[in-house]
Each structure stands twice: as structure tokens, then as C-alpha cells.
C-alpha positions as CSV (number, residue, x, y, z in Angstrom):
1,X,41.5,-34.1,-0.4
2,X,38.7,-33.6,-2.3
3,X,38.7,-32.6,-6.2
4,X,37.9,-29.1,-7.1
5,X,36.0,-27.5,-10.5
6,X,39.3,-26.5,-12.3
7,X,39.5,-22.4,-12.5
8,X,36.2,-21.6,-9.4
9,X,38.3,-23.7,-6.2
10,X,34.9,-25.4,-5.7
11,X,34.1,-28.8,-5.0
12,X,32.0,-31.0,-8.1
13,X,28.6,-31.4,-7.2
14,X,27.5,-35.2,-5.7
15,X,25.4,-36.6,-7.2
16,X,22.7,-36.3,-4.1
17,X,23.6,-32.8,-4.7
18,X,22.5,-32.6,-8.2
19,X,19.3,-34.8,-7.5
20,X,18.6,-31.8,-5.0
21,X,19.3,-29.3,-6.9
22,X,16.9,-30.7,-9.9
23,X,14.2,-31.7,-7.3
24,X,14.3,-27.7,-5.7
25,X,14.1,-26.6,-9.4
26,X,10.8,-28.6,-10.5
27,X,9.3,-27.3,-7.3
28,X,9.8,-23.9,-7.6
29,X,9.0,-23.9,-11.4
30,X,5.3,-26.5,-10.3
31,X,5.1,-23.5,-8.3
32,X,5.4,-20.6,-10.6
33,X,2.7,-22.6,-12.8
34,X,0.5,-23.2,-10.5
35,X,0.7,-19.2,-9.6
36,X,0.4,-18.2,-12.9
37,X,-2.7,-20.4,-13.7
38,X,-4.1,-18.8,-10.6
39,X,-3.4,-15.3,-11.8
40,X,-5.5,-16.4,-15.1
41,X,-8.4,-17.4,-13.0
42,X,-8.2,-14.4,-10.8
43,X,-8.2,-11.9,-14.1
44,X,-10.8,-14.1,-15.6
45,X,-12.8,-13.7,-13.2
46,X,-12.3,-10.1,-12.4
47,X,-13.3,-9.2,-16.4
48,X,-16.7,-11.4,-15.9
49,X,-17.5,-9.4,-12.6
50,X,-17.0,-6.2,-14.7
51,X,-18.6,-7.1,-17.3
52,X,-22.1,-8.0,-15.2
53,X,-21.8,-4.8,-12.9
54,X,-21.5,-2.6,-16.2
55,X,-24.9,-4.4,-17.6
56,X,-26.3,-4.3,-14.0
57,X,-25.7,-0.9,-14.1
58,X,-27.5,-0.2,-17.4
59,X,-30.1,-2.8,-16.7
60,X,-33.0,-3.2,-14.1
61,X,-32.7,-6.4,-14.4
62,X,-32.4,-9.1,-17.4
63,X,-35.1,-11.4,-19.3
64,X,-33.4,-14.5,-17.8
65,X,-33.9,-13.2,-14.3
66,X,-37.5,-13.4,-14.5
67,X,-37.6,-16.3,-15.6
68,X,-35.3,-17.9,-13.5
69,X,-37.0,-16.4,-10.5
70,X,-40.7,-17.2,-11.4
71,X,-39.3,-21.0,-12.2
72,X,-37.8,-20.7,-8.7
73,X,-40.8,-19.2,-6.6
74,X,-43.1,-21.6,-8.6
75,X,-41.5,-24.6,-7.1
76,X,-44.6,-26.7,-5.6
77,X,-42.7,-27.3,-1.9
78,X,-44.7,-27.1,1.4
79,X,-42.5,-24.7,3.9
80,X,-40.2,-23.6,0.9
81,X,-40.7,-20.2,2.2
82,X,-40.0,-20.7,5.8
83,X,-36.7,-22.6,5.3
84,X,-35.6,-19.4,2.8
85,X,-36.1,-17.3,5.3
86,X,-33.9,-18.9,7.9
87,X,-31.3,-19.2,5.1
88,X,-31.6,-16.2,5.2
89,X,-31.3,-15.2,8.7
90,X,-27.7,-15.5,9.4
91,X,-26.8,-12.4,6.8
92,X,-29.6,-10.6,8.4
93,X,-28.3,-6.8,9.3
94,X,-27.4,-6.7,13.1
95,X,-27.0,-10.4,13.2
96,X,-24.2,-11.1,10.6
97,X,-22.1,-8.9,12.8
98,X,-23.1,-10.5,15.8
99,X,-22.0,-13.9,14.3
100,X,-18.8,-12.2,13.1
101,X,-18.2,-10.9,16.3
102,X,-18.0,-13.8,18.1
103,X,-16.3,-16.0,15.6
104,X,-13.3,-13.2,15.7
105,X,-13.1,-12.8,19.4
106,X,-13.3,-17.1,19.6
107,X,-10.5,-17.3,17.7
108,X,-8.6,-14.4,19.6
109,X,-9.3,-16.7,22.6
110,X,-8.0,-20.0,21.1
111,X,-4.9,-17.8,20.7
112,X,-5.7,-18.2,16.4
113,X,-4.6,-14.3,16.0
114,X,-4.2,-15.2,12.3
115,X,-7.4,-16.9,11.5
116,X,-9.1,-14.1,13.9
117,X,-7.4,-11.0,11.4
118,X,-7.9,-13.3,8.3
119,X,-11.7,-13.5,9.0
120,X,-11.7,-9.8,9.5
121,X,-10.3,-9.4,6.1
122,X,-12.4,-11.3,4.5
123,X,-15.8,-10.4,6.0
124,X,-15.5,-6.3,6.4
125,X,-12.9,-6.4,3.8
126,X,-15.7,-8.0,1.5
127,X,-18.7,-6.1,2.7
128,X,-17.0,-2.5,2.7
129,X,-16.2,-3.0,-0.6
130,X,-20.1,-5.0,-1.4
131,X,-21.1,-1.5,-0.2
132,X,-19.0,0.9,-2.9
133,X,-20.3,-1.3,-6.1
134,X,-23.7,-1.1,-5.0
135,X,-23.5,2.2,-4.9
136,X,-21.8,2.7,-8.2
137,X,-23.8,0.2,-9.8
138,X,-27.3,1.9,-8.3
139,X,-29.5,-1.0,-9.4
140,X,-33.1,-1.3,-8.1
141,X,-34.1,-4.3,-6.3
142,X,-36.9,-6.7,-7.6
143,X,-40.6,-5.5,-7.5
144,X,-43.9,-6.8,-7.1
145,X,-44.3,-5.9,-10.7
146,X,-42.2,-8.6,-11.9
147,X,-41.6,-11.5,-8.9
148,X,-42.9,-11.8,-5.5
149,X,-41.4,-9.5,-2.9
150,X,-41.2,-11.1,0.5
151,X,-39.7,-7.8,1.7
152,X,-38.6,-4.3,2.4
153,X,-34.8,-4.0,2.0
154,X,-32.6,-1.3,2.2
155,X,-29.8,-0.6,-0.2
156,X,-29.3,-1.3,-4.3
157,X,-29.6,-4.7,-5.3
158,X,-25.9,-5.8,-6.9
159,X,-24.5,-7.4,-5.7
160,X,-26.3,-9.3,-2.9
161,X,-24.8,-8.4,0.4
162,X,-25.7,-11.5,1.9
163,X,-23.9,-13.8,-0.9
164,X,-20.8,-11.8,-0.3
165,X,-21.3,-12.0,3.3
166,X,-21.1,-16.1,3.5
167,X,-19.2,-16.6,0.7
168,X,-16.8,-14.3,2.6
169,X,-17.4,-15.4,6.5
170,X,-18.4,-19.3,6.0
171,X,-15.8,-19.7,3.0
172,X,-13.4,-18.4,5.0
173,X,-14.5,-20.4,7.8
174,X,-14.5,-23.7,5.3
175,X,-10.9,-23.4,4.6
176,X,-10.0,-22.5,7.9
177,X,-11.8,-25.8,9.2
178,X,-10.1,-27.7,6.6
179,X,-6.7,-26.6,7.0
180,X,-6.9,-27.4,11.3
181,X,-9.0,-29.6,12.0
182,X,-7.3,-33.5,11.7
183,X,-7.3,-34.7,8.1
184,X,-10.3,-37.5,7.7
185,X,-12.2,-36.6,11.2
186,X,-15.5,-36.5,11.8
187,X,-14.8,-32.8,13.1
188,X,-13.7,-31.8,9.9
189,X,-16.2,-33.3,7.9
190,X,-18.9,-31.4,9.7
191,X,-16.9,-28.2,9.8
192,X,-16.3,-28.0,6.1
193,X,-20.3,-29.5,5.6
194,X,-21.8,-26.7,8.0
195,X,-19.8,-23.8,6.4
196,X,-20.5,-24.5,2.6
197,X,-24.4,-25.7,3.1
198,X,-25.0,-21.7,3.9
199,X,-22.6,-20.5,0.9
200,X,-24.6,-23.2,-2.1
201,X,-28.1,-22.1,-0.2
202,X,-28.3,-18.2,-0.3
203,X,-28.1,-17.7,-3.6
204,X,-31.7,-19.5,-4.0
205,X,-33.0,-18.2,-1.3
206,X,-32.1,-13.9,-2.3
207,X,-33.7,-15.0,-5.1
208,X,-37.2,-17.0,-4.2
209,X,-37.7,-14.4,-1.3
210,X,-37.6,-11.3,-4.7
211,X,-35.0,-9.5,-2.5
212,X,-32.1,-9.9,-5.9
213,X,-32.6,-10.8,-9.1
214,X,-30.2,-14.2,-10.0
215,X,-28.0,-12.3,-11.8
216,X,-27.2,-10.2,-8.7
217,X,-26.5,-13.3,-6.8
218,X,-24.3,-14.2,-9.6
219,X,-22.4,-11.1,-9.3
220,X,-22.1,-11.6,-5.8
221,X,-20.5,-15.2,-5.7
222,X,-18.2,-13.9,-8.8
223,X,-16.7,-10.6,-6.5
224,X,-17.2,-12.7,-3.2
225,X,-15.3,-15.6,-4.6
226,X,-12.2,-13.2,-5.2
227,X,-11.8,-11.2,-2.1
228,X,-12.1,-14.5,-0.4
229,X,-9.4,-15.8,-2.7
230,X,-7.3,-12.6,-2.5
231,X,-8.0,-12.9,2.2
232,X,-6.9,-16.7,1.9
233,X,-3.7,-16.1,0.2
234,X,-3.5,-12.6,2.9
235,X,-3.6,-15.1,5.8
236,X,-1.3,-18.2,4.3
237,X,1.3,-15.1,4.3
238,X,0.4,-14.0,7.5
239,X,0.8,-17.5,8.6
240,X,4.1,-18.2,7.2
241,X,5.9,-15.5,8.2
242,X,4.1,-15.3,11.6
243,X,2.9,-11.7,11.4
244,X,0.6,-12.2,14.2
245,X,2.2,-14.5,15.8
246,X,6.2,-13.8,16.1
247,X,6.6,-16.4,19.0
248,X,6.0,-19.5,16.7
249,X,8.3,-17.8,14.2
250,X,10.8,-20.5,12.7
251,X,14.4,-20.3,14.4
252,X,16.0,-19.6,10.8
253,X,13.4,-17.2,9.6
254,X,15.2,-14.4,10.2
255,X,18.5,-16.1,8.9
């Protein structure tokens, strides 16, 4: 018979059970760390976003644009204007839907409900929302004043649609490709290469094409960067608990 905890008619702990116990403990409080540092980035990051849409708002653009964007368009490379432009292409009006379209209804068909409704969050969810600050902030796009336009485009200028567009569909898309795919493959490499080379090159090219000032491509990674945050943790949820997917639902989930 085995000893009990005098007054509670409980068995002592083992000492596996106490190592288990301790173990559980650090994990949930690495855990609560790690959330609470995120929270810090997430507000951080929100104030800075505010911050440059309220000076958007009351400024046409800054000193350091200019100069950042004549130093950019000044660069001395053959075809510099060409490969923008296909940078460019992808976020294009009709055809960043297209290339939505059939990225959602690809993973519908690989039976990847989650990644299909994550992606929609992330890329509507992120433009809608692109949409509303550009029309609170109401700042004018570049002119031939000040840089060289390479362009007529419609809307206000913060932030840039198409940052938030890839940083929202490729990003999501990047982390996607390297949760999946096999860890160390070739497929994966590629993946995670061909989804950020869009997301580090669109910035530049808003900006040596005169359709954004660099500070509304700033703006635009900053707000892109946390609705793709805010979608990824949407969809680990969504994964976890199967929300699209009740059939691969854990047998003790409900339990």
C-alpha cells in the first residue's frame, strides 16, 4: 500500500512526477515570455505605424524622401527600369487577385482548408484595411515636380498597396512553405527564396518607378508586417484546434 500526504488521502509525488511537474512549469512560463515579448513588438510597432500615418497625413512627403528617391533613380544600371517594372507586376490591379485566386483555390484542392482561409486573411484582410488608411491618411502620390513619375496611379499614396500586398500574400506564403515543406529540402529552400525575393524587392521598386515616396513603403512594410503577424498566429489557432479541418482533430481534443 502506498503512503499518503497526511490530512489530503493523496499519494506523495515521485520524483518523475516532480521532474514533470517542474519541466510543464518552465514551459508554460518560456511560453508566457515569449508571448509577452511579442506583445512588446506588436505595440511597438503599432505606435511607429501611427506615428508615420499622422506625419503622412500632415506631410506631402518628407526631405529624406527626395533624397532617398533621387539617390535611387540615379543609380547608373542598364535595364534598372525594366526589371522594376516586373517587380512590380505581380501587385499590379487585376493581377494580384488573379495570383491570389489561384493560390487559394490550390490549396482548397490539396485539401490545405487552413492555409487556403489563412491566405485569405492575410491578403484581403490586409488590403481592405490598406484601403481605409489611405483614405484617412489622403496623401498625394509623388510628382514630376520632385522625382520621376513612371506612371498614372490611382488611389492616395500611404501606404503602398503593393508592399502590403506581398508582404501579406508572399509572407504568408514564406511561412507557410517553411512550416510544410521537409526541413533542409531543396523544395523548401526555393519556396521560402521565391516568396521573400518579391517582399525585400518592392519596396525599391514603388520607389524608383515615383509611384510612393520611401516613407510610404516604410509605412507599408510596418502595417503589412502586423496583419501578417496578427493572420499567422489566426491560422496556428485554426490549425491547432482544427477549425477547418474537424476530421484531423486530435482524439482527446474534446476531452
Amino acid at each position: 500500500m502506498r503512503d499518503e500526504i497526511p490530512g489530503t488521502g493523496e499519494a506523495p509525488e515521485t520524483p518523475r512526477q516532480a521532474v514533470r511537474r517542474r519541466w510543464d512549469w518552465l514551459r508554460r512560463l518560456a511560453a508566457a515570455r515569449r508571448l509577452l515579448r511579442a506583445e512588446v513588438v506588436f505595440l511597438a510597432g503599432l505606435a511607429a505605424f501611427s506615428v508615420l500615418a499622422l506625419l503622412a497625413k500632415a506631410n506631402a512627403y518628407f526631405a529624406w524622401d527626395e533624397r532617398v528617391a533621387d539617390a535611387l533613380q540615379s543609380l547608373p544600371v542598364p535595364g534598372m527600369e525594366a526589371a522594376m517594372r516586373a517587380v512590380s507586376l505581380p501587385g499590379d490591379g487585376v493581377t494580384s487577385w488573379l495570383i491570389f485566386f489561384a493560390a487559394f483555390i490550390g490549396f482548397f484542392a490539396r485539401g490545405r482548408r487552413s492555409e487556403a482561409f489563412g491566405l485569405m486573411l492575410s491578403t484581403a484582410g490586409g488590403s481592405g484595411i490598406n484601403r481605409l488608411v489611405k483614405y484617412l491618411v489622403a496623401r498625394p502620390r509623388p510628382t514630376m515636380e520632385h522625382v520621376r513619375v513612371s506612371g498614372a496611379w490611382a488611389h492616395e499614396s500611404f501606404p503602398s498597396g503593393h508592399v502590403t500586398f506581398y508582404v501579406c500574400f508572399f509572407g504568408f506564403l514564406f511561412f507557410v512553405a517553411f512550416a510544410l515543406l521537409p526541413k533542409g529540402s531543396t523544395a523548401r529552400r526555393a519556396a521560402c527564396a521565391l516568396a521573400a525575393l518579391p517582399v525585400l524587392l518592392v519596396g525599391l521598386s514603388r520607389v524608383y518607378l515615383g509611384a510612393h515616396w520611401p516613407s510610404d513603403t516604410l509605412g507599408a512594410y510596418l502595417f503589412s508586417g502586423l496583419w501578417l503577424a496578427f493572420s499567422l498566429e489566426m491560422y496556428r489557432r485554426w490549425k491547432r484546434r482544427a477549425s477547418f479541418h474537424p476530421e484531423e482533430k486530435p482524439p482527446d481534443a474534446g476531452q
